[in-house]
N, CA, C and O atoms as a MOPAC input file, in Angstrom:
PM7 MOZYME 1SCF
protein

 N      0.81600 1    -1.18600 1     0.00000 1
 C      0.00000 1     0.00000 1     0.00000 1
 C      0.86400 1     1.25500 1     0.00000 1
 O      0.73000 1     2.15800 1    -0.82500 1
 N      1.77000 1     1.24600 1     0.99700 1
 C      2.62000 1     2.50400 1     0.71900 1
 C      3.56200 1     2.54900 1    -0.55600 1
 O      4.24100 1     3.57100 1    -0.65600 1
 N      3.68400 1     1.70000 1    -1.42900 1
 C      4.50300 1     1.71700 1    -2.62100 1
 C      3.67200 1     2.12600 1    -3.05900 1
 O      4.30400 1     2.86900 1    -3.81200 1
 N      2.25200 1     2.41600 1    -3.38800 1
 C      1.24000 1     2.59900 1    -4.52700 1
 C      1.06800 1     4.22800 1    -4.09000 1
 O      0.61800 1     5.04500 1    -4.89300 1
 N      1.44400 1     4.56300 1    -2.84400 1
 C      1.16300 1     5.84100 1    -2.57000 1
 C      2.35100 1     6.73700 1    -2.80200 1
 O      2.19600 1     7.95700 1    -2.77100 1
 N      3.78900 1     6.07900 1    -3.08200 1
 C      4.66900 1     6.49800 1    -3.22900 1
 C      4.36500 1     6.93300 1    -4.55800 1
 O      4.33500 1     8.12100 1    -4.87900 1
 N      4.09400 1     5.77900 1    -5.49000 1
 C      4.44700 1     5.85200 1    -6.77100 1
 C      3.11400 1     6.87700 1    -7.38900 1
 O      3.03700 1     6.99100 1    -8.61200 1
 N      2.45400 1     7.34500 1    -6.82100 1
 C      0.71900 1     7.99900 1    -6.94400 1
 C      1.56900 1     9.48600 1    -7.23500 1
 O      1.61800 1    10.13400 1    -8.28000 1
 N      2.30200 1     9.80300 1    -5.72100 1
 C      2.61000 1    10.98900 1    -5.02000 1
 C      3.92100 1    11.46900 1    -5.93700 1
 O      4.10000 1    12.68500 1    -6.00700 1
 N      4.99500 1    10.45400 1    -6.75400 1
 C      5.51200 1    10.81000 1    -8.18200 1
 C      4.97300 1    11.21300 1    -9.27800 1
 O      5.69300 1    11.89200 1   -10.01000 1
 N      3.90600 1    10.99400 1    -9.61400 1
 C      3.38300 1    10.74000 1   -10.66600 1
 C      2.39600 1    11.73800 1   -11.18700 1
 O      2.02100 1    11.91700 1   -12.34600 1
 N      1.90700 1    12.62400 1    -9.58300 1
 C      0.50400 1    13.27600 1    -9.98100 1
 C      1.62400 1    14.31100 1   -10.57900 1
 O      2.78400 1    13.97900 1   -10.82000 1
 N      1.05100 1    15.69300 1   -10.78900 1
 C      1.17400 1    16.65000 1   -11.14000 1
 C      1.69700 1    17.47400 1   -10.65200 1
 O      2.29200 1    18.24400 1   -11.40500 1
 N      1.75800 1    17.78500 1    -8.90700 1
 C      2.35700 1    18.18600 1    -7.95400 1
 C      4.20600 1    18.40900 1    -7.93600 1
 O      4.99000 1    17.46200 1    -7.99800 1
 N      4.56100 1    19.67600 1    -7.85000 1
 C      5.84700 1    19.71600 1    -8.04900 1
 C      6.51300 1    18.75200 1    -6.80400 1
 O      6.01900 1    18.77700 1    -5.67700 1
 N      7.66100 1    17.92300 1    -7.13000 1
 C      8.17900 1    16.98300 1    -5.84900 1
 C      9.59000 1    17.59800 1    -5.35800 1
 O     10.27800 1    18.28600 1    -6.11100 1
 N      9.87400 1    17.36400 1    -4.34700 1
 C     11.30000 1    17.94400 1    -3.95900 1
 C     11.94500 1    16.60200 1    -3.61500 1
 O     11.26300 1    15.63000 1    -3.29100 1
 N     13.78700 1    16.56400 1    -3.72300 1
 C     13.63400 1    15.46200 1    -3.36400 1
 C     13.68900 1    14.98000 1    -1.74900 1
 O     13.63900 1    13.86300 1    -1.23300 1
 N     13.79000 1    16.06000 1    -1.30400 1
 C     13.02400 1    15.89500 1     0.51500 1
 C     12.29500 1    15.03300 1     0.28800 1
 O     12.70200 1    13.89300 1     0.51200 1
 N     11.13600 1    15.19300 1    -0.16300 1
 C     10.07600 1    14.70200 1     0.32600 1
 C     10.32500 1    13.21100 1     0.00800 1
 O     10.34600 1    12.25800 1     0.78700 1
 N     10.55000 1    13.25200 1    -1.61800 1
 C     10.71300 1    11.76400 1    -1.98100 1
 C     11.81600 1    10.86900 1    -0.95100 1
 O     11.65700 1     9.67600 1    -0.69100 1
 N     12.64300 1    11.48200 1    -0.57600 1
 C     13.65900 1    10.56600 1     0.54900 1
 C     12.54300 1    10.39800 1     1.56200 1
 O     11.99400 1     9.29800 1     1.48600 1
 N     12.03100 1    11.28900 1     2.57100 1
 C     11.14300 1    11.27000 1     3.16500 1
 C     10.20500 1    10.22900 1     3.80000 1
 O      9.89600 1     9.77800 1     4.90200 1
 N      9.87200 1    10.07300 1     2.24200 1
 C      8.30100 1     8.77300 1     1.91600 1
 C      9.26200 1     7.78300 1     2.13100 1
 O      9.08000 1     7.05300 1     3.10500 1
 N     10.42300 1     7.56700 1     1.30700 1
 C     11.05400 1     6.25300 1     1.30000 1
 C     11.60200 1     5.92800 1     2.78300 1
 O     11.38900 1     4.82800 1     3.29100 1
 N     12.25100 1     6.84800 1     3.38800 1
 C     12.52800 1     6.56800 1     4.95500 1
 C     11.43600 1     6.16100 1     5.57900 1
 O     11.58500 1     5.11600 1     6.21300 1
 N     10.20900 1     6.72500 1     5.61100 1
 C      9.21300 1     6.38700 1     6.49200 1
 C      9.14200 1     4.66500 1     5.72200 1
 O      9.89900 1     3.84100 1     6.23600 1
 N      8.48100 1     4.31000 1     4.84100 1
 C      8.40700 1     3.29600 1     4.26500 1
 C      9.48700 1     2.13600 1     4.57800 1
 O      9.23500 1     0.93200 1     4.62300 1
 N     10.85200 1     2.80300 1     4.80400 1
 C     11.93200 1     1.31400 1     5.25100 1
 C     11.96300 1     1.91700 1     6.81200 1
 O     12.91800 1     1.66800 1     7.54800 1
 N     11.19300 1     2.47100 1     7.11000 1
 C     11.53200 1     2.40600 1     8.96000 1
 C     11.42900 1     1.25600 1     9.76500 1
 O     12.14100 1     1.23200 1    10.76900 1
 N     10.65900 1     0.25400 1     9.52600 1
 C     10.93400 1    -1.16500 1    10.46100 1
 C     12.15000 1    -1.78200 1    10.12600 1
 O     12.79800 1    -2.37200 1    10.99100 1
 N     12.67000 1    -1.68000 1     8.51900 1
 C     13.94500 1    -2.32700 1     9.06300 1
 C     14.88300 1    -1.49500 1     9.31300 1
 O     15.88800 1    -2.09600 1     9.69200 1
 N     15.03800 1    -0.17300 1     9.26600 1
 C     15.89700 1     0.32500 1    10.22200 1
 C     15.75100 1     0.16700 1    11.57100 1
 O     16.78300 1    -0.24000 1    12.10500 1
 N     14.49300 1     0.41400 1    12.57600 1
 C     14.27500 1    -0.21900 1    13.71500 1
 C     15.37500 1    -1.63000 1    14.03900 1
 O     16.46700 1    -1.90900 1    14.53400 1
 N     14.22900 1    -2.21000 1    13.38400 1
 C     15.07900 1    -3.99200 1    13.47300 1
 C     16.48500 1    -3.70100 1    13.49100 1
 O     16.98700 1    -4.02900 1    14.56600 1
 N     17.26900 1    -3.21600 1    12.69900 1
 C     18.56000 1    -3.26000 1    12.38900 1
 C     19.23100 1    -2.20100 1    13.51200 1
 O     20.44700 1    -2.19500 1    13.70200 1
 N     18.31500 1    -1.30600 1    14.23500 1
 C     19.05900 1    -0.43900 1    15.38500 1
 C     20.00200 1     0.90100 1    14.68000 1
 O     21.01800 1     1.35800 1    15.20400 1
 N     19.36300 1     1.41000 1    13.31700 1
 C     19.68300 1     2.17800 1    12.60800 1
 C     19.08600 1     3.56900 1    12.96900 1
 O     18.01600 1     3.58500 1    13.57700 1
 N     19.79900 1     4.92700 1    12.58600 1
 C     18.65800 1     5.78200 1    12.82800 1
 C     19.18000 1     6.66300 1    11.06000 1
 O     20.27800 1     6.81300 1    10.52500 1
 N     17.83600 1     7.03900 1    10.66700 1
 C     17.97100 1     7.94000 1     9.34400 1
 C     18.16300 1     9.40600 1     9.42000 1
 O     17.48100 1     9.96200 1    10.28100 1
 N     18.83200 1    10.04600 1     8.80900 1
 C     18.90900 1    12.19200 1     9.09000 1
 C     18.91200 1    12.18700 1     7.47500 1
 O     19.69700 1    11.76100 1     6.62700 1
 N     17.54300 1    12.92700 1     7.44000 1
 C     17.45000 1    13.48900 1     6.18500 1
 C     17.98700 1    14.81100 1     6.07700 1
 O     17.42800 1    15.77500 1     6.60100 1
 N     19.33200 1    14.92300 1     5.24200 1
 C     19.74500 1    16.34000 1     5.27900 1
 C     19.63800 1    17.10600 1     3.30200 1
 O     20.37000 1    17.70000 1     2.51000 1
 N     18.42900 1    16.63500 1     3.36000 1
 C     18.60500 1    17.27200 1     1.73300 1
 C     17.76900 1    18.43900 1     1.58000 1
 O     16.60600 1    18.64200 1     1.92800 1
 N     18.84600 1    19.36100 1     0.82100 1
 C     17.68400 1    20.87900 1     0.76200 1
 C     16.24800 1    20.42300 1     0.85600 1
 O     15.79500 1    19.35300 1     0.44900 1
 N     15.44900 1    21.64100 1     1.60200 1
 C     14.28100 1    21.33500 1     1.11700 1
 C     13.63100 1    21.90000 1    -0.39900 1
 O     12.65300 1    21.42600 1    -0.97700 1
 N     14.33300 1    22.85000 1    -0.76800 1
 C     14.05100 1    23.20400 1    -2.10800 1
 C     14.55400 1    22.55200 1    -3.12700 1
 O     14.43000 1    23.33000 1    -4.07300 1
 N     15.19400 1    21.30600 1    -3.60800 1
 C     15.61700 1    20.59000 1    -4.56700 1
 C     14.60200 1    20.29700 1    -5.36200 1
 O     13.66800 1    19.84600 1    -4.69900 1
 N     14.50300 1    20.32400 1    -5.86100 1
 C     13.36400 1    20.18100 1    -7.01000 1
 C     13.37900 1    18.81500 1    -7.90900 1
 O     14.24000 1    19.00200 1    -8.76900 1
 N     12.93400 1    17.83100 1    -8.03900 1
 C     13.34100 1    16.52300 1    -9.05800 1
 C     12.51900 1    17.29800 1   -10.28600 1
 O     11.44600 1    17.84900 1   -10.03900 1
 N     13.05400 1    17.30400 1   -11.53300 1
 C     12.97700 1    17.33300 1   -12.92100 1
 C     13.14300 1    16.50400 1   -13.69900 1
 O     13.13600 1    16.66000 1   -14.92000 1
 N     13.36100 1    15.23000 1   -12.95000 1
 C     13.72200 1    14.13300 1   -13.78800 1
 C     12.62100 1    13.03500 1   -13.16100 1
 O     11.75100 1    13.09100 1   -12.29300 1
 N     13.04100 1    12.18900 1   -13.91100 1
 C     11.68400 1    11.36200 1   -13.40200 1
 C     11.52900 1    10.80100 1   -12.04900 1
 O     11.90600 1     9.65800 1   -11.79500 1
 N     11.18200 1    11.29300 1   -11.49000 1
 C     10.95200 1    11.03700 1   -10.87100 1
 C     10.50900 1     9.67400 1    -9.62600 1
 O     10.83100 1     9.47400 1    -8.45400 1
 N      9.63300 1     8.95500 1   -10.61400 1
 C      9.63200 1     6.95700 1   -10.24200 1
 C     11.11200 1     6.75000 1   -10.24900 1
 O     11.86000 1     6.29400 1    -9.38500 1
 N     11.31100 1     7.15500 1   -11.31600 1
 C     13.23400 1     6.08600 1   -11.51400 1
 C     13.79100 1     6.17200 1   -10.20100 1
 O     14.08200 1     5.36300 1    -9.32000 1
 N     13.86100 1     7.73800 1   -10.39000 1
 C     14.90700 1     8.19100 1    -9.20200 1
 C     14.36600 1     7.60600 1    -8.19100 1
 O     15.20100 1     6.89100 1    -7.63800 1
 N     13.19200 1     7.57100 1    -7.60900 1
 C     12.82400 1     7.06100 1    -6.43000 1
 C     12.63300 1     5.35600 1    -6.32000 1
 O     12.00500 1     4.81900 1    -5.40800 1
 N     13.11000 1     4.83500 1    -7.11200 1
 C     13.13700 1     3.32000 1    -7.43400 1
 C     14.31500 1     3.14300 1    -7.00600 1
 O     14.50600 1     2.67400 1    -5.88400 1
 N     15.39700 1     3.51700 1    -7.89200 1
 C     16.83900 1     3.55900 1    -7.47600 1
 C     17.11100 1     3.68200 1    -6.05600 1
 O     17.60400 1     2.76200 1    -5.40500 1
 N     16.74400 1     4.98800 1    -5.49400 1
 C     16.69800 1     5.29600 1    -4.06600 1
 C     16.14100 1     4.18200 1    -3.44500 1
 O     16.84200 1     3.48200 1    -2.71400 1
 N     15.09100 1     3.95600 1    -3.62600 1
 C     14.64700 1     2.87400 1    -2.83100 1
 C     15.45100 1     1.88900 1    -2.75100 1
 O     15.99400 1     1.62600 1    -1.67800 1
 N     15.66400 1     1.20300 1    -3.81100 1
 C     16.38500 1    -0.05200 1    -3.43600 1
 C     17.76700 1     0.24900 1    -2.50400 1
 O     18.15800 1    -0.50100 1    -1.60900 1
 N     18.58500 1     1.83400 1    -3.01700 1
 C     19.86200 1     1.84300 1    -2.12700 1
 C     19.31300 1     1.38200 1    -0.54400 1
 O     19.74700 1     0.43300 1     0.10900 1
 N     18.57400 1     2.04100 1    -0.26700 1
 C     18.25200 1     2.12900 1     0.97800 1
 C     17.87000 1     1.08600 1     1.84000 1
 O     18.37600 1     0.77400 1     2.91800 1
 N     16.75200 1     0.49200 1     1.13800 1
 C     16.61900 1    -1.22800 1     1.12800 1
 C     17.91500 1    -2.00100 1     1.69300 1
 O     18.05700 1    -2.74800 1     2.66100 1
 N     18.84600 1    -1.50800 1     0.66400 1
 C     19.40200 1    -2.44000 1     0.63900 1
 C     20.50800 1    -2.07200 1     1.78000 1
 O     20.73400 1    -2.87300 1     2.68800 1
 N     21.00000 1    -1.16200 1     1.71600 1
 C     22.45000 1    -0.91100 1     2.68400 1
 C     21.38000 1    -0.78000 1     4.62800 1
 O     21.77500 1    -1.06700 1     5.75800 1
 N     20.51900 1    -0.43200 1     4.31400 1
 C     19.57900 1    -0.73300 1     5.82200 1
 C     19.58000 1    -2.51100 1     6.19700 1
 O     19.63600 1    -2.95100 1     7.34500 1
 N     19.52500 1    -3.14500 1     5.26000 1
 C     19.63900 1    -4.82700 1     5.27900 1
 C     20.78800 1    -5.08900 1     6.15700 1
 O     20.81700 1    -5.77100 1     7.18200 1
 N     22.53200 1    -3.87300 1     5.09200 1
 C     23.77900 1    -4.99100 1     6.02400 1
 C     23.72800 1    -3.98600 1     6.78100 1
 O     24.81400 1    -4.15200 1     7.33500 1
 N     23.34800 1    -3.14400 1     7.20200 1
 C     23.86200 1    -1.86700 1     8.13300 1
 C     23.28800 1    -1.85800 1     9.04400 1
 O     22.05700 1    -1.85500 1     9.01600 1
 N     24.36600 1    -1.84600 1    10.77800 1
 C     23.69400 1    -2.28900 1    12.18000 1
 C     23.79900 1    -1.00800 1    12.91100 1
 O     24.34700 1    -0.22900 1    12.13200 1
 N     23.57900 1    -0.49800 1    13.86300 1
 C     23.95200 1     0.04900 1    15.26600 1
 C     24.46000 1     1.47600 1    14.01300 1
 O     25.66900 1     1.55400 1    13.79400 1
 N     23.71900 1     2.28900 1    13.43100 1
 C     24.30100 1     3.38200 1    12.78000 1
 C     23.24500 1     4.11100 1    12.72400 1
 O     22.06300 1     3.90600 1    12.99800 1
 N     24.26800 1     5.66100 1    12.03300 1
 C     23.24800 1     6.77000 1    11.84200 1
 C     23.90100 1     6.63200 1    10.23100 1
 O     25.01500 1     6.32200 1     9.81000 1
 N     22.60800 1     7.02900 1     9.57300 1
 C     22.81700 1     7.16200 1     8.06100 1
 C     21.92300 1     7.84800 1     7.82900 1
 O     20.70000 1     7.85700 1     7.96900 1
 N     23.17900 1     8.82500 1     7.20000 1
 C     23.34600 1    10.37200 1     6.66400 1
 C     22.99200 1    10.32100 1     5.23700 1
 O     23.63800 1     9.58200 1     4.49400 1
 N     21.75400 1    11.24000 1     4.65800 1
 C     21.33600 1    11.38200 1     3.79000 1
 C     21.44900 1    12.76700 1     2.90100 1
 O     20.76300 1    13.72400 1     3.26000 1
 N     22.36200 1    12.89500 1     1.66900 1
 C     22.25800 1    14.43900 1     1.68500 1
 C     22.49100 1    14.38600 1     0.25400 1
 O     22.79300 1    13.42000 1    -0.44700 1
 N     22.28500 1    15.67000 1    -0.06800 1
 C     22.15100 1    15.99700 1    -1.75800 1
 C     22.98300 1    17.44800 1    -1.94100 1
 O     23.29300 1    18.16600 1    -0.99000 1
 N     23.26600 1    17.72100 1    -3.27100 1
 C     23.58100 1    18.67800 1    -3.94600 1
 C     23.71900 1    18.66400 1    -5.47400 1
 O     23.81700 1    17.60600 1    -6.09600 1
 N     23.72400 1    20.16100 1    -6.20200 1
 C     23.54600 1    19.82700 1    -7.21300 1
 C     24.77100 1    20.34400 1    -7.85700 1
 O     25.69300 1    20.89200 1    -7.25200 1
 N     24.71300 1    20.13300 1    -9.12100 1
 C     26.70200 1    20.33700 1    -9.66500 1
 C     25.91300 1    20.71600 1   -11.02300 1
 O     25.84700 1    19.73300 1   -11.76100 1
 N     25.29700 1    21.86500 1   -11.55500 1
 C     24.68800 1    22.16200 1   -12.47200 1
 C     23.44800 1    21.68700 1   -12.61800 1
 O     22.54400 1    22.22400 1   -11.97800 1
 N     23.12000 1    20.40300 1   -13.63500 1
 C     22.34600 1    19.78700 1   -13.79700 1
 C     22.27000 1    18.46200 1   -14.02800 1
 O     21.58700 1    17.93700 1   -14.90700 1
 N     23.11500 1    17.79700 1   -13.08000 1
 C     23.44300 1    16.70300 1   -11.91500 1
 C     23.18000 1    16.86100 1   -10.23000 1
 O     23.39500 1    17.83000 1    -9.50200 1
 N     22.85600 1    16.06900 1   -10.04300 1
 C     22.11800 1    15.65600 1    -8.80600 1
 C     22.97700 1    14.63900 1    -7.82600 1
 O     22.62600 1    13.45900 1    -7.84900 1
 N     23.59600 1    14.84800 1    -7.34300 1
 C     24.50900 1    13.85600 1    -5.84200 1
 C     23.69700 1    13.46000 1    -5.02100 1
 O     22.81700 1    14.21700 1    -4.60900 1
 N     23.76100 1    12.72600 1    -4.78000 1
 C     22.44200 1    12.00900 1    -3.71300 1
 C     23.60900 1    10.55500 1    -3.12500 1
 O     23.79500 1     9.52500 1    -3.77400 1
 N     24.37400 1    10.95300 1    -1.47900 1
 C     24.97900 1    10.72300 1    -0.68900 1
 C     24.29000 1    10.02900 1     0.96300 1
 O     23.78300 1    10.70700 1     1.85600 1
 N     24.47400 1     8.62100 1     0.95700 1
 C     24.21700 1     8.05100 1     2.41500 1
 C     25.56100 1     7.75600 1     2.61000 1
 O     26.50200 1     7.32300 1     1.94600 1
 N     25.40500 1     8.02000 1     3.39800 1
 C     26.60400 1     7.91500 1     4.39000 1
 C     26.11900 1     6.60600 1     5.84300 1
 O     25.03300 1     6.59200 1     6.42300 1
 N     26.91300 1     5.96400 1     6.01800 1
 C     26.70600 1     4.57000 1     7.12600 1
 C     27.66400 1     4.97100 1     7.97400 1
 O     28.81600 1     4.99900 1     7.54300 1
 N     27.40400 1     5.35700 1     9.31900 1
 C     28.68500 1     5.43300 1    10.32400 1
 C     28.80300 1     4.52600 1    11.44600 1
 O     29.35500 1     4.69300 1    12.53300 1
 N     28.01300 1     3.27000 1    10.84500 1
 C     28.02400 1     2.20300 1    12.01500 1
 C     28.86200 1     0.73400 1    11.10700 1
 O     29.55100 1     0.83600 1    10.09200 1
 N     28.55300 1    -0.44300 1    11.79500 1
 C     28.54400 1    -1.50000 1    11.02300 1
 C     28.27900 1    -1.85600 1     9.83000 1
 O     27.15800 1    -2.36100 1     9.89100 1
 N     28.64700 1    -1.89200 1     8.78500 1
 C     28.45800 1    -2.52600 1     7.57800 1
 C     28.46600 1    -3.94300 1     7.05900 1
 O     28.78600 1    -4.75300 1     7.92900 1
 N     28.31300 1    -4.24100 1     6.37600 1
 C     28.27400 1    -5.81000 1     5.94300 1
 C     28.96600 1    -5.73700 1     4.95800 1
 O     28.67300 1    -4.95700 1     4.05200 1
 N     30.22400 1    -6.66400 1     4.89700 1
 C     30.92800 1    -6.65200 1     3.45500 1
 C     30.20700 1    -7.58900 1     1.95600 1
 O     30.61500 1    -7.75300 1     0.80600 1
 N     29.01600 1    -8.02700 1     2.67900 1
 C     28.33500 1    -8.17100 1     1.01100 1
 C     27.36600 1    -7.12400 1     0.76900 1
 O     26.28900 1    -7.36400 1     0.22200 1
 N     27.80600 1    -5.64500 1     1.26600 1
 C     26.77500 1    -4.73500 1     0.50000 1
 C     27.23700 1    -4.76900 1    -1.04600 1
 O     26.36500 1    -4.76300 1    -1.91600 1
 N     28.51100 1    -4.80300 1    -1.36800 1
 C     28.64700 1    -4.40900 1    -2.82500 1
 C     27.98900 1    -5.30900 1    -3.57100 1
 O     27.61100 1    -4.77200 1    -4.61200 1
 N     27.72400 1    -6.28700 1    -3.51300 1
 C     27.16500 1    -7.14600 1    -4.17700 1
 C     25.72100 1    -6.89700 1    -4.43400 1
 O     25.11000 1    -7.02000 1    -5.49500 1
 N     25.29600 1    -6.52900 1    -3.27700 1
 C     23.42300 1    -6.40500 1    -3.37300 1
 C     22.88400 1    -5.26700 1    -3.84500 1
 O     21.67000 1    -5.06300 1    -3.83400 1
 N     24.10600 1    -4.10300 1    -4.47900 1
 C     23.40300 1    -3.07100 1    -4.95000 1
 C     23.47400 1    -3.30200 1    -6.29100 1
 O     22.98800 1    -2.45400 1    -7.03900 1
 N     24.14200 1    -4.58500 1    -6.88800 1
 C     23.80600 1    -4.46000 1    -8.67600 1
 C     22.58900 1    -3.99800 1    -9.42900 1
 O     22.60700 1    -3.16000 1   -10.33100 1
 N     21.46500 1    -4.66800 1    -8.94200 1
 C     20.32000 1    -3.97600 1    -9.45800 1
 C     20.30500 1    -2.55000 1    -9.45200 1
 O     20.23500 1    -1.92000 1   -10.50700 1
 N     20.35900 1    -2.06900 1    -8.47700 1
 C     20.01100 1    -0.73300 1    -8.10700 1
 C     21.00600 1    -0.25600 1    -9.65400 1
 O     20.40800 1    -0.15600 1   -10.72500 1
 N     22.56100 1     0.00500 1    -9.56600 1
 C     23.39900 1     0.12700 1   -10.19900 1
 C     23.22200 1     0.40300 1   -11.96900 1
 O     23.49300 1     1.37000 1   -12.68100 1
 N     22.54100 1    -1.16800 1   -12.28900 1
 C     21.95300 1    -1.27700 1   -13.50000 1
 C     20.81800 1    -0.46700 1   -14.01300 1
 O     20.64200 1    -0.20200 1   -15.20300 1
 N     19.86500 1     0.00200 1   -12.76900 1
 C     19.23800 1     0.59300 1   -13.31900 1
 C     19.46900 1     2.11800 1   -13.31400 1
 O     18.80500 1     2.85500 1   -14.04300 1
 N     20.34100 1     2.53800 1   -12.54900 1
 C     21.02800 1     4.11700 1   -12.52200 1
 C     21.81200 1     4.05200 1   -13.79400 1
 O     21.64500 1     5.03700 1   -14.51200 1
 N     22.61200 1     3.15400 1   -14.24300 1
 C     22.94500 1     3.37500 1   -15.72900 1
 C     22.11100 1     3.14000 1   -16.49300 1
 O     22.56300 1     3.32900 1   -17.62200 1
 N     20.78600 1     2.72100 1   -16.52500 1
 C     20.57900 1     2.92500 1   -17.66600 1
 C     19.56200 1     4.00100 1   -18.01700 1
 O     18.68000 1     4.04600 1   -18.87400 1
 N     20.08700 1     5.10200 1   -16.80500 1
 C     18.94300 1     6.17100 1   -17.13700 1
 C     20.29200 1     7.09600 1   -17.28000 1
 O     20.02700 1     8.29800 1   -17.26400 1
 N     21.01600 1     6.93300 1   -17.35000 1
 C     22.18400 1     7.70000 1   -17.37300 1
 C     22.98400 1     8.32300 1   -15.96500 1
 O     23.88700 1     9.15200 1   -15.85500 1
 N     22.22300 1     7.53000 1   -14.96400 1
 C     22.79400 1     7.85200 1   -13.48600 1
 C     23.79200 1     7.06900 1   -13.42100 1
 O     24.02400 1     6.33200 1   -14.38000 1
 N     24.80900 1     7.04300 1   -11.99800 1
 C     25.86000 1     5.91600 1   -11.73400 1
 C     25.66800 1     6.13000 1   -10.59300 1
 O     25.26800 1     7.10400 1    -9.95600 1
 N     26.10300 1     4.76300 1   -10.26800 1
 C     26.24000 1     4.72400 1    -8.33900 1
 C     27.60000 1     4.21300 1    -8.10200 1
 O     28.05300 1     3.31000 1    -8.80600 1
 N     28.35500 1     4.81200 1    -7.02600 1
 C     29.28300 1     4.35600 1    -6.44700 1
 C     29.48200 1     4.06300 1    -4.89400 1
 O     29.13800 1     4.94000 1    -4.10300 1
 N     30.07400 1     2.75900 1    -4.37700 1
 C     30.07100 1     2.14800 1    -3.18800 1
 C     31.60000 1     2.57300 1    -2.62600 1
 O     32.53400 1     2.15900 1    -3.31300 1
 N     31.96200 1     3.43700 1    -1.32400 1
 C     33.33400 1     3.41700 1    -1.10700 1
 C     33.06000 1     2.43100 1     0.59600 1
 O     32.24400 1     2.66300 1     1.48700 1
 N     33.97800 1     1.47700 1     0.50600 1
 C     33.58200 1     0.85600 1     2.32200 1
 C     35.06600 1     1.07300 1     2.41400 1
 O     36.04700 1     0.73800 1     1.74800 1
 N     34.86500 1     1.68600 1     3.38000 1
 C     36.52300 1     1.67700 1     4.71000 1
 C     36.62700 1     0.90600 1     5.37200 1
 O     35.71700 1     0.18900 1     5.78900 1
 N     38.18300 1     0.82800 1     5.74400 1
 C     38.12700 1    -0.31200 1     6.85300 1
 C     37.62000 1    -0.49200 1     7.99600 1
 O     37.56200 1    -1.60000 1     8.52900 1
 N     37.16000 1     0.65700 1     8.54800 1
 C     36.72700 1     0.27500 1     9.78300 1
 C     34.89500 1     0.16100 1     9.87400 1
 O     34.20500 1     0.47200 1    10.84500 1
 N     34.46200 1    -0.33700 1     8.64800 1
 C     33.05700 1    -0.80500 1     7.93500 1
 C     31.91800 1    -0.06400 1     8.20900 1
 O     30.78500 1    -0.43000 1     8.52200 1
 N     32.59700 1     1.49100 1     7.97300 1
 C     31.96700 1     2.28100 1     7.55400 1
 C     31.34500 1     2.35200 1     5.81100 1
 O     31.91900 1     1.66500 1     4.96600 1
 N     30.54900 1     2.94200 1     5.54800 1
 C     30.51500 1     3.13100 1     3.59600 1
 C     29.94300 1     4.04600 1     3.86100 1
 O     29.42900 1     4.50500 1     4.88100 1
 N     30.13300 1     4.55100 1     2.04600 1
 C     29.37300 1     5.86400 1     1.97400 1
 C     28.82200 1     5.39100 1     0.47700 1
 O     29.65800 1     4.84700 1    -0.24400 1
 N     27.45400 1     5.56300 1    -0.04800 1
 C     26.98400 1     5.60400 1    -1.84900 1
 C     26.59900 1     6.40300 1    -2.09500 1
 O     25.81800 1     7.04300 1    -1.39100 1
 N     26.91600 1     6.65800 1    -3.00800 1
 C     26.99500 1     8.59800 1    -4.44400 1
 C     25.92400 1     7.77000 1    -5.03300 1
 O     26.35100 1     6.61900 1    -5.12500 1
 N     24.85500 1     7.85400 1    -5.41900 1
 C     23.89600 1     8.10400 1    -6.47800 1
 C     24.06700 1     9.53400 1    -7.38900 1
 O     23.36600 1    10.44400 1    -6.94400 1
 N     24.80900 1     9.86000 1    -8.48700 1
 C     23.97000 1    10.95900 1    -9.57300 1
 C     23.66200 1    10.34700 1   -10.61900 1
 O     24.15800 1     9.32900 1   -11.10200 1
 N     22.57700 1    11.17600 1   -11.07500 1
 C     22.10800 1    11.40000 1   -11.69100 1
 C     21.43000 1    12.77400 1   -12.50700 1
 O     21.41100 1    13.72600 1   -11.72800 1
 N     20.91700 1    13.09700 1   -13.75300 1
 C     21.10000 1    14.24800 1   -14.13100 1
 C     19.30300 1    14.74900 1   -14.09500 1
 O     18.34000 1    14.07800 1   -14.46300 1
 N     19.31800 1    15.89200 1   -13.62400 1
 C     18.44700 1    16.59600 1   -12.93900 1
 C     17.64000 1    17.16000 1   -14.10000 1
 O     17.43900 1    18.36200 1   -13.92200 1
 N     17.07500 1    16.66500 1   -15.30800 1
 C     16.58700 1    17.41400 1   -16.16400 1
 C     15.14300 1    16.58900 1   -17.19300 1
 O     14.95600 1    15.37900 1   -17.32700 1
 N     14.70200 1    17.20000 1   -17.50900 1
 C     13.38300 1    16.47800 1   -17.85300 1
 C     13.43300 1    15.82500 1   -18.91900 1
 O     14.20200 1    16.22400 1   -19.79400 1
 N     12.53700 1    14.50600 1   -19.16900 1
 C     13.27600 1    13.44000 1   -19.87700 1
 C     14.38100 1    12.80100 1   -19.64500 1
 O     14.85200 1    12.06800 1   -20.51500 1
 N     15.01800 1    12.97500 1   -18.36900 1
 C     16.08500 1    12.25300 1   -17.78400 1
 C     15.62600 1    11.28500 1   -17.17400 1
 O     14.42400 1    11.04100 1   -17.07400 1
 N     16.65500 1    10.54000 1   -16.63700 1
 C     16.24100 1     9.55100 1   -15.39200 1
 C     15.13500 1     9.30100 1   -15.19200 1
 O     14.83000 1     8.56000 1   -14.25800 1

């Protein structure tokens, strides 16, 4: 039910920021952050504006989140954006436990950021922290 309201609340007509869209998706994976002893900080302008499609982007997002909330224990994960013209950075940051098979479980996600012309990148440190870059380009008919 809340995926259908996600994907409603992309779709209508209503200008979206991507606050909000992180937002919906945090509220939506909050039990397994619970479970996992995670806490979320949404730090993205509130004026960002998505111009791009919006579902994608929030598909993509979703699954990051999904997924690094799965290996990620006892942390705060840092959510933040900026824009570099007309590209879009979209940054979690994990400052707890990590799981060293996150790289593996974000292929999907990955595949589908390229093939809207986004990329994602995974950096894990040694002391199993990570951080993932989602951009993608901020413009209509994009992503």
């Amino acid at each position: 039910m809340q995926i259908h309201t996600i994907i409603n609340t992309l779709t209508s007509t209503k200008d979206n920021t991507l606050r909000e869209i992180v937002s919906d998706l945090i509220q939506e994976a909050a039990p397994l952050a619970v479970h996992n002893r995670n806490y979320i900080v949404n730090n993205i302008p509130a004026d960002l504006q998505v111009e791009a499609n919006g579902t994608i982007v929030s598909s993509v997002l979703s699954h990051l989140f999904h997924t690094n909330l799965r290996h990620t224990q006892n942390s705060v994960i840092l959510i933040s954006a900026k824009v570099y013209g007309h590209a879009v950075l979209v940054q979690l940051k994990s400052k707890g436990t990590v799981s060293p098979a996150l790289p593996e479980d974000i292929g999907h996600a990955c595949l589908k950021a390229q093939k809207t012309g986004g990329v994602i990148e995974l950096t894990q440190h040694e002391n199993g922290q990570a951080s993932i870059a989602y951009c993608f380009l901020n413009v209509a008919g994009e992503a």
